[in-house]
MMTF fields as JSON, N, C-alpha, C and O atoms, coordinates in Angstrom:
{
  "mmtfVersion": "1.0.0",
  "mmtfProducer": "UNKNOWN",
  "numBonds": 479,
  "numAtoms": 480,
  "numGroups": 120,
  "numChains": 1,
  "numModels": 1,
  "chainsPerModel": [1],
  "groupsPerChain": [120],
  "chainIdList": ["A"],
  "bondAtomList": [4, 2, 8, 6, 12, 10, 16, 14, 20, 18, 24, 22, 28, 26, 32, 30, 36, 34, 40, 38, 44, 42, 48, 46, 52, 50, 56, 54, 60, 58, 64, 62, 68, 66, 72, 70, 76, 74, 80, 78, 84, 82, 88, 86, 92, 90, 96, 94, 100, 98, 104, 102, 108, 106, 112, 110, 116, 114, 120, 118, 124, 122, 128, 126, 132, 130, 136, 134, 140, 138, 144, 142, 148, 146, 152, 150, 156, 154, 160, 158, 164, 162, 168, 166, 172, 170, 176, 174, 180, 178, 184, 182, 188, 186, 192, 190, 196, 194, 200, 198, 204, 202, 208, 206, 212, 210, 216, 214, 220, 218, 224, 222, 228, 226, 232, 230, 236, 234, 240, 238, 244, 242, 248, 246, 252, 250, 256, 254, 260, 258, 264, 262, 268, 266, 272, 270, 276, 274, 280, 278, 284, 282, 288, 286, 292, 290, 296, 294, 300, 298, 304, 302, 308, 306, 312, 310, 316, 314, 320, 318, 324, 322, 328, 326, 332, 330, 336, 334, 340, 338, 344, 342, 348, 346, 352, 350, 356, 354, 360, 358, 364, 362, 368, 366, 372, 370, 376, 374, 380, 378, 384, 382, 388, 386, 392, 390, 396, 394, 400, 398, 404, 402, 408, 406, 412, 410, 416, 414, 420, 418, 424, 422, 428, 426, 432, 430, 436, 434, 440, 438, 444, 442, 448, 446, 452, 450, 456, 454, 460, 458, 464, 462, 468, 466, 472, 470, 476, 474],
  "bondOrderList": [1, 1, 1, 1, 1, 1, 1, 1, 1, 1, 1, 1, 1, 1, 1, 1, 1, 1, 1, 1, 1, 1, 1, 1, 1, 1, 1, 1, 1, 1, 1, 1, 1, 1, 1, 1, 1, 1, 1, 1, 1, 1, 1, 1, 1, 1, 1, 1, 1, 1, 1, 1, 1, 1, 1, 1, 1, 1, 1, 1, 1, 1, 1, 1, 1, 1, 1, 1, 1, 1, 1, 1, 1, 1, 1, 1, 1, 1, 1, 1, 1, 1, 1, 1, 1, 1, 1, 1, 1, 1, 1, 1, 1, 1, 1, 1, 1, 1, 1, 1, 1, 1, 1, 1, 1, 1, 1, 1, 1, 1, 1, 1, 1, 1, 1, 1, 1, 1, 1],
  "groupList": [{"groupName": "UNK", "atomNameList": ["N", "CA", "C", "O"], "elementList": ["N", "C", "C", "O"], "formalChargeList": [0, 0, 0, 0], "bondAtomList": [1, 0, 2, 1, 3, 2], "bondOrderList": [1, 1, 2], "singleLetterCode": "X", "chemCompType": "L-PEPTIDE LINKING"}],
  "groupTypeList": [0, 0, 0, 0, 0, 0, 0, 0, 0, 0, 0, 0, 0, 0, 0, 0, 0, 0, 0, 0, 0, 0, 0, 0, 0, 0, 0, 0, 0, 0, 0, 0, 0, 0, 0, 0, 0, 0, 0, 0, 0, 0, 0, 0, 0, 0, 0, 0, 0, 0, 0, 0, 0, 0, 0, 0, 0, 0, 0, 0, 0, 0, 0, 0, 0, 0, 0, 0, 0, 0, 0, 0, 0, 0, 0, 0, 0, 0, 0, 0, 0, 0, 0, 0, 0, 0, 0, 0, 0, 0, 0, 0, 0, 0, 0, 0, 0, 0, 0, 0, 0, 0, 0, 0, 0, 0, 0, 0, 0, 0, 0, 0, 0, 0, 0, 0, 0, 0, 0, 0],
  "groupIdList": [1, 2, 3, 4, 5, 6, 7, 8, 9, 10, 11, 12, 13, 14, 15, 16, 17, 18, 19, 20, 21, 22, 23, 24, 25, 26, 27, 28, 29, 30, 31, 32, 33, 34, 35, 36, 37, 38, 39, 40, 41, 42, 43, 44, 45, 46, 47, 48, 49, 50, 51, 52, 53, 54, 55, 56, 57, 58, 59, 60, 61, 62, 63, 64, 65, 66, 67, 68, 69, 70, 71, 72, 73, 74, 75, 76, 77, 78, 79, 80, 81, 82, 83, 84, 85, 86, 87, 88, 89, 90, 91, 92, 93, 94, 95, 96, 97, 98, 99, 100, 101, 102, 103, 104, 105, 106, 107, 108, 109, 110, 111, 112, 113, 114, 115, 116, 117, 118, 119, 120],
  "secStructList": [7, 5, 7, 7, 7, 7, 5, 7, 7, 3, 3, 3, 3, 6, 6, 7, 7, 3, 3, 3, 3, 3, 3, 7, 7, 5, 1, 3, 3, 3, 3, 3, 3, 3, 3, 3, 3, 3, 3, 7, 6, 6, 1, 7, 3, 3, 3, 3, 3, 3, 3, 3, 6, 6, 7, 7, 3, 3, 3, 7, 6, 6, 6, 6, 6, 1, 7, 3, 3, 3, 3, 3, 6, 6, 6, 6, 3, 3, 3, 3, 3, 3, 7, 1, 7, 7, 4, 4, 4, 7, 3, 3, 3, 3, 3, 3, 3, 3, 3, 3, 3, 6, 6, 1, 7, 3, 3, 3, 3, 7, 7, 7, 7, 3, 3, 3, 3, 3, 3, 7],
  "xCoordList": [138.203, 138.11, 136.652, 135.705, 136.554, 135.192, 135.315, 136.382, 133.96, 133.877, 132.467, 131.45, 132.479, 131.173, 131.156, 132.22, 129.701, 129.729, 128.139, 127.136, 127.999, 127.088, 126.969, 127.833, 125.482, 124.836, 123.49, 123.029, 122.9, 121.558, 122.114, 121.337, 123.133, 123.586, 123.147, 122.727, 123.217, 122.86, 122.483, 122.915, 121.877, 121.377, 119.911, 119.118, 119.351, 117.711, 117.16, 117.899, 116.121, 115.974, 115.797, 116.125, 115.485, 115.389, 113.46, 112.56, 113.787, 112.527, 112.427, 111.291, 112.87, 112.929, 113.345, 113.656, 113.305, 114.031, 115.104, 115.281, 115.682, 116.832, 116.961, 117.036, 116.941, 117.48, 118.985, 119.234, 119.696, 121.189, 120.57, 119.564, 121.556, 121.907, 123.876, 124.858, 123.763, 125.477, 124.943, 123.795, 126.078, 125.825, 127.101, 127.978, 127.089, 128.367, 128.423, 127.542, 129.998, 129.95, 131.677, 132.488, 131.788, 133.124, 132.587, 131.371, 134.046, 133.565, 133.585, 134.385, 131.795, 131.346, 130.922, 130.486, 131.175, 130.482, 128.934, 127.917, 129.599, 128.181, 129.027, 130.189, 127.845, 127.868, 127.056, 126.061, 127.961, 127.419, 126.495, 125.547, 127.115, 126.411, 127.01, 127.829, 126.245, 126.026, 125.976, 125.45, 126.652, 126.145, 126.561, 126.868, 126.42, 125.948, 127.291, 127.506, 127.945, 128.534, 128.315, 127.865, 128.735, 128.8, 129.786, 130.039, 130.592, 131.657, 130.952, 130.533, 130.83, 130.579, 132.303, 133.276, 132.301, 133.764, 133.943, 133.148, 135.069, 135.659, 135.173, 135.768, 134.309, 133.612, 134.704, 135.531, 134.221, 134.776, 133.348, 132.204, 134.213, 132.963, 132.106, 132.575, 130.888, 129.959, 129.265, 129.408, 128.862, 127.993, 125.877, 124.931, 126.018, 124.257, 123.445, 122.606, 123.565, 122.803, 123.689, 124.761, 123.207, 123.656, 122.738, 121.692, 122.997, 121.928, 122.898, 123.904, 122.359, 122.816, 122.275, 121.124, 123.248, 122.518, 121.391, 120.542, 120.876, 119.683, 118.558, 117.44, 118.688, 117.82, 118.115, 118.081, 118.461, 118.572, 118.835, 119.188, 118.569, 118.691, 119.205, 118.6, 120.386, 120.522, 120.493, 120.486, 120.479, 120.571, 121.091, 121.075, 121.802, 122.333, 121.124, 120.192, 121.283, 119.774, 119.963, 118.99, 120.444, 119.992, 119.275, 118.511, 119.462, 118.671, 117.161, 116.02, 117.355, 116.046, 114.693, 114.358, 113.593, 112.681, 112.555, 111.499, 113.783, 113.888, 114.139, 113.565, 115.768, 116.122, 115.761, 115.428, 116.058, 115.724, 116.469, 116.358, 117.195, 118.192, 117.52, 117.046, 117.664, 117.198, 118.416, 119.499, 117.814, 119.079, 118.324, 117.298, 118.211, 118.041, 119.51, 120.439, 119.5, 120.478, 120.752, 121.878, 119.335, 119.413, 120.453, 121.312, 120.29, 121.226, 122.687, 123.587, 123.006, 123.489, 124.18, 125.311, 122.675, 122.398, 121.763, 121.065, 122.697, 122.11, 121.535, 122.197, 120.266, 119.796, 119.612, 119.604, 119.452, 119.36, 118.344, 118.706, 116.967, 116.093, 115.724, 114.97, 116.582, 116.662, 115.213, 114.887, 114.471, 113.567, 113.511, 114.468, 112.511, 112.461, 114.246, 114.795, 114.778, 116.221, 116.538, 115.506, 117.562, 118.048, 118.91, 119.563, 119.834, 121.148, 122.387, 123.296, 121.881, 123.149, 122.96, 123.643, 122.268, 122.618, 123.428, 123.642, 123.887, 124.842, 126.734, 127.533, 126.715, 127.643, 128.136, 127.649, 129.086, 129.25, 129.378, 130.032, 128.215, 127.848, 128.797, 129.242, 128.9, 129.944, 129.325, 128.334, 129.569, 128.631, 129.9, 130.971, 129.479, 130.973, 129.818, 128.606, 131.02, 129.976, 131.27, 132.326, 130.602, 131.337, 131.34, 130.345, 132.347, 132.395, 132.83, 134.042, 132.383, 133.126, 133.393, 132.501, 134.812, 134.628, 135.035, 135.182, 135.155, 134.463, 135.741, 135.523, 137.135, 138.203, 138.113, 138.961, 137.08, 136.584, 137.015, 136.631, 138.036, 138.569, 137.258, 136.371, 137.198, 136.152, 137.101, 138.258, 136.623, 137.109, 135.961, 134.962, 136.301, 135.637, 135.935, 137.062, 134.718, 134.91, 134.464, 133.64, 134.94, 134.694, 134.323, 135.178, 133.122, 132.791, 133.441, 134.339, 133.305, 134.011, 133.523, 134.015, 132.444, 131.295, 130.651, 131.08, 129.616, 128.641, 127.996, 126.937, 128.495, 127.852, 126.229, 125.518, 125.963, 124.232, 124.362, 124.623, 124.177, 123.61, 122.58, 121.905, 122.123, 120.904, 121.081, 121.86, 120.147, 120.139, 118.649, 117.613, 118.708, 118.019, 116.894, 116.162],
  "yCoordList": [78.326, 76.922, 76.564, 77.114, 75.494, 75.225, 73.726, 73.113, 73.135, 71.879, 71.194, 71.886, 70.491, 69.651, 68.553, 67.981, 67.973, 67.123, 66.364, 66.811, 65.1, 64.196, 63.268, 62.492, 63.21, 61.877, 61.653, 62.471, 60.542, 59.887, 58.56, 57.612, 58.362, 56.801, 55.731, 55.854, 54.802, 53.83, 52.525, 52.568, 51.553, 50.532, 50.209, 50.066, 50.038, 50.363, 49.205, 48.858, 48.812, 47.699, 48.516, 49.696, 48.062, 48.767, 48.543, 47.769, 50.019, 50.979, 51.337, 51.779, 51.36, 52.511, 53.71, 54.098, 54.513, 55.863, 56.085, 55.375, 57.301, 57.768, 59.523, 60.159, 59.871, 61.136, 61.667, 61.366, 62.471, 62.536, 63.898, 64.561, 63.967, 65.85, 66.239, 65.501, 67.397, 67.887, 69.014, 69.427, 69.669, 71.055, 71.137, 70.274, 72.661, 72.999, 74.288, 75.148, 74.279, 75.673, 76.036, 75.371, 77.016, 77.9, 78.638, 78.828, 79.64, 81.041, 81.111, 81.267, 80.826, 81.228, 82.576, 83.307, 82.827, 83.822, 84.2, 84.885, 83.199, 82.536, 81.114, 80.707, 80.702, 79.156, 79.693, 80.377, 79.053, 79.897, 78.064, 78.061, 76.782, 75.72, 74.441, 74.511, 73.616, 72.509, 71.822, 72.342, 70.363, 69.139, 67.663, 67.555, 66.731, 65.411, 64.815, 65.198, 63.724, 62.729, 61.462, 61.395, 60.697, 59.263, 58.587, 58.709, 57.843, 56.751, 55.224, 54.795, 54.4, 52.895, 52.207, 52.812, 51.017, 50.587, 50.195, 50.141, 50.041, 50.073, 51.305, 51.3, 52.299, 53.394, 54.4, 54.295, 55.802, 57.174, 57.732, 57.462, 58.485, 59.91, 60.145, 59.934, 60.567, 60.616, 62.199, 62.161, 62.988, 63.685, 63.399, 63.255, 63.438, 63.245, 63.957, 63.681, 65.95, 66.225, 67.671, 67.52, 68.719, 70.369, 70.912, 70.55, 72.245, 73.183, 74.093, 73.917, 75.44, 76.646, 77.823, 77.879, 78.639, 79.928, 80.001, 79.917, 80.262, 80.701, 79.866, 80.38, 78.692, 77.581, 76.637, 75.433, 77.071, 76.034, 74.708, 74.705, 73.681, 72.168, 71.459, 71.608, 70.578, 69.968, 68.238, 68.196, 66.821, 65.742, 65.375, 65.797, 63.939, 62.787, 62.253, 62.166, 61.789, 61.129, 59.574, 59.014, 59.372, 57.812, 58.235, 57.404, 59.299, 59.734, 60.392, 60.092, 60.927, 61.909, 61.37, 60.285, 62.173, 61.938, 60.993, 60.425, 60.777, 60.018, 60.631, 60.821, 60.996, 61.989, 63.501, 64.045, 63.991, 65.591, 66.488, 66.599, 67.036, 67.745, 69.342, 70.067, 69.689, 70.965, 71.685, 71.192, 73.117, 73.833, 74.241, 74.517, 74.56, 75.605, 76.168, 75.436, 77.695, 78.543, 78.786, 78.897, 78.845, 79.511, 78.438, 78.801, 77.177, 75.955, 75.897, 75.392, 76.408, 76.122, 74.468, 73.988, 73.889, 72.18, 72.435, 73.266, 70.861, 70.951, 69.214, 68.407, 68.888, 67.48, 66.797, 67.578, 65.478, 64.71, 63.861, 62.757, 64.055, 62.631, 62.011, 62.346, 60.598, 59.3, 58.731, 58.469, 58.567, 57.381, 56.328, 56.141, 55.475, 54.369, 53.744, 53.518, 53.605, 53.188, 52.098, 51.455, 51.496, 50.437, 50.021, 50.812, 48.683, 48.042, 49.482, 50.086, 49.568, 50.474, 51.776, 52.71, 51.928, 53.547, 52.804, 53.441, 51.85, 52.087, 52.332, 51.795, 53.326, 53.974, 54.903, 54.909, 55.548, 56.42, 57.724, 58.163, 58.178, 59.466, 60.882, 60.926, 61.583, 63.022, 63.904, 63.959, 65.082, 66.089, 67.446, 67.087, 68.45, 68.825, 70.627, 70.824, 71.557, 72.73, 74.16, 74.499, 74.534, 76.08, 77.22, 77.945, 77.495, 78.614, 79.577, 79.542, 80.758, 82.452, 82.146, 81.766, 82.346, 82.257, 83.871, 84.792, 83.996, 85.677, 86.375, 87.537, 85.892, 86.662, 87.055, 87.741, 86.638, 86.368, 85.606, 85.813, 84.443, 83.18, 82.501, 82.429, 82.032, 80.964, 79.61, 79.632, 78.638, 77.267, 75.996, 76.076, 74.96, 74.054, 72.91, 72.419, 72.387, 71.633, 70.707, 70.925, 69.394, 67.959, 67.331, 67.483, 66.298, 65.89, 64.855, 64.579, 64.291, 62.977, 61.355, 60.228, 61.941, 60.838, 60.025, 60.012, 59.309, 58.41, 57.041, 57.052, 56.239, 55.385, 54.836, 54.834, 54.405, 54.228, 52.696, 52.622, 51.846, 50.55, 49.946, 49.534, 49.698, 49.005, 47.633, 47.221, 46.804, 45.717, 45.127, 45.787, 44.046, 43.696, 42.373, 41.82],
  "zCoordList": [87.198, 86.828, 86.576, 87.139, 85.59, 85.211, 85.434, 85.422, 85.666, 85.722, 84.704, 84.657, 84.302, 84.071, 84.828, 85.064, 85.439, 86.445, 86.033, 86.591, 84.938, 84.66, 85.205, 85.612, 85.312, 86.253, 85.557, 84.762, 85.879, 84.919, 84.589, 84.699, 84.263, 83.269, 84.025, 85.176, 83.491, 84.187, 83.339, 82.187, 83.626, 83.367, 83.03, 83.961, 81.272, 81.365, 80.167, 79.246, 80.292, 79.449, 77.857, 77.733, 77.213, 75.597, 75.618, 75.944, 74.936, 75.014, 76.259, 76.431, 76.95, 78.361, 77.946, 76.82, 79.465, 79.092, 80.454, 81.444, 80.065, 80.912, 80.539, 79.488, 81.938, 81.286, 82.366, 83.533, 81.471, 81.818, 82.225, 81.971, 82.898, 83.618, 83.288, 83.367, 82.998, 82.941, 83.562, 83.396, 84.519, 85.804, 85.228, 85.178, 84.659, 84.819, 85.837, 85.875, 86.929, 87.819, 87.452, 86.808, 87.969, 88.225, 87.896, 87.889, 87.29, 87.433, 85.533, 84.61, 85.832, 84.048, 83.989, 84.878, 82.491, 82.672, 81.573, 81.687, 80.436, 79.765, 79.3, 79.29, 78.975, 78.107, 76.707, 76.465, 76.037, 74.448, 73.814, 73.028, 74.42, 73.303, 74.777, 75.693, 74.379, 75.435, 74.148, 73.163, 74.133, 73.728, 74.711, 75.898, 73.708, 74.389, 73.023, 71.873, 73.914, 72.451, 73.506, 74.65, 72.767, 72.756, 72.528, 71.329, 73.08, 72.813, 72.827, 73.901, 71.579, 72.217, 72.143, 71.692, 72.632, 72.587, 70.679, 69.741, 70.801, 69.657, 68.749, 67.672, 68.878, 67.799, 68.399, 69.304, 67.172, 67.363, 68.355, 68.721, 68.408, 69.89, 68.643, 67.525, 68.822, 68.106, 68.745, 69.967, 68.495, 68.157, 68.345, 67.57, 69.338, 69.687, 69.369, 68.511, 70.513, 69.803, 70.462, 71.047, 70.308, 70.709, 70.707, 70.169, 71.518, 71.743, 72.08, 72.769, 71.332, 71.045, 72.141, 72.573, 72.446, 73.566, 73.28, 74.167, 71.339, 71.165, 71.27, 71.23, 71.393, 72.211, 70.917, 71.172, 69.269, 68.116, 69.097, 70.276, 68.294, 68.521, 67.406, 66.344, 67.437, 65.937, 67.09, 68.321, 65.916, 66.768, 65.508, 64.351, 66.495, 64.865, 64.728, 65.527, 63.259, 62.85, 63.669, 64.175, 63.682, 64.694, 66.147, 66.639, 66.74, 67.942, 67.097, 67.447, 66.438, 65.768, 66.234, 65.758, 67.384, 67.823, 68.781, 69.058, 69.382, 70.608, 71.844, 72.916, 71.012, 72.239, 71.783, 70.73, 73.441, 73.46, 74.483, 75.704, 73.646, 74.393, 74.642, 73.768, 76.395, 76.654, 77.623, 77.939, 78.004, 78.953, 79.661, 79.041, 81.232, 82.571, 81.967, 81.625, 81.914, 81.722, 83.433, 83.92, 84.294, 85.404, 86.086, 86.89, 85.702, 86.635, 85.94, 86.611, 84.561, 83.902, 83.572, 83.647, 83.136, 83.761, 81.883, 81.304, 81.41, 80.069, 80.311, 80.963, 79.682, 79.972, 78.685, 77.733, 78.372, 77.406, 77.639, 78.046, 77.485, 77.87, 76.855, 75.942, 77.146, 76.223, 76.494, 77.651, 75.597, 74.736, 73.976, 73.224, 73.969, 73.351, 73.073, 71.994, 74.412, 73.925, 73.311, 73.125, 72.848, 72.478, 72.593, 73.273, 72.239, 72.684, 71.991, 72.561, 70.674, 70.086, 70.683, 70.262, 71.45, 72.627, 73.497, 74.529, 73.479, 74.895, 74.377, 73.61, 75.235, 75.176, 76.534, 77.664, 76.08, 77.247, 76.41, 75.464, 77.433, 77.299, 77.95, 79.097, 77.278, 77.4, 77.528, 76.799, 78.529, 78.383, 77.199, 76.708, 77.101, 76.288, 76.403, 76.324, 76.616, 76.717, 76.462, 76.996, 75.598, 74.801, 75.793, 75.784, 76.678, 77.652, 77.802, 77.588, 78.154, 78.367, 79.814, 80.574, 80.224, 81.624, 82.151, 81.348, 83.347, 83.83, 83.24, 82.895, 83.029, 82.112, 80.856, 80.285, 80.369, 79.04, 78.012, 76.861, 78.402, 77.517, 77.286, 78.137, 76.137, 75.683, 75.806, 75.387, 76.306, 76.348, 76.529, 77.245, 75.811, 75.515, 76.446, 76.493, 77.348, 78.757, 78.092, 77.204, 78.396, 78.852, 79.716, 80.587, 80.299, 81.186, 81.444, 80.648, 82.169, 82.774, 82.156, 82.098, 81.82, 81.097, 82.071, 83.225, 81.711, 82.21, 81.632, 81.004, 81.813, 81.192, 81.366, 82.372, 80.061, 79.686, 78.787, 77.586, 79.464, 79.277, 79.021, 79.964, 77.557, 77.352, 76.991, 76.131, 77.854, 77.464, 76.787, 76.862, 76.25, 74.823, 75.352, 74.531]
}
């Protein structure tokens, strides 16, 4: 069994920052890609940003040079540190992560999410 387990969200004025944490444990045996989405109410899940085993980075252009998505492989802990935020970052944040687990099934985990509140 695998889990993802995010924390960081919270409540931050605009142009603050925040940074999220996702830990994923069970019995992995690699993580091939970590990303980040976003739900605001009434929107579709959105796409933030990913990061690849090989360290690649892609982001949506509305985050571009704000946020920055990194990995500890050793924690297998993928982070998102939000910058210069604003009202339209608030959302709830997803952690979402591409997994080999020790049977060797690849399966795609979902976090529980976190919400990130900016106010204006």
């Amino acid at each position: 069994q695998v889990q993802l387990v995010e924390s960081g969200g919270g409540l931050v004025q605009a142009g603050g920052s925040l940074r999220l944490s996702c830990a994923a444990s069970g019995s992995i045996f690699s993580i091939i890609a970590m990303a980040w989405y976003r739900q605001a109410p009434g929107k579709q899940r959105e796409l933030v940003a990913l990061i690849l085993s090989g360290g690649s980075r892609n982001y949506a252009d509305s985050v571009k040079g704000r946020f920055t998505i990194s990995r500890d492989n050793a924690k297998n802990t993928v982070y998102l540190e939000m910058n210069s935020l604003a009202p339209e970052d608030t959302a709830v944040y997803y952690c979402n992560a591409d997994i080999t687990v020790q049977s060797g099934y690849q399966y795609r985990y979902w976090g529980q999410g976190t919400q990130v509140t900016v106010s204006s």
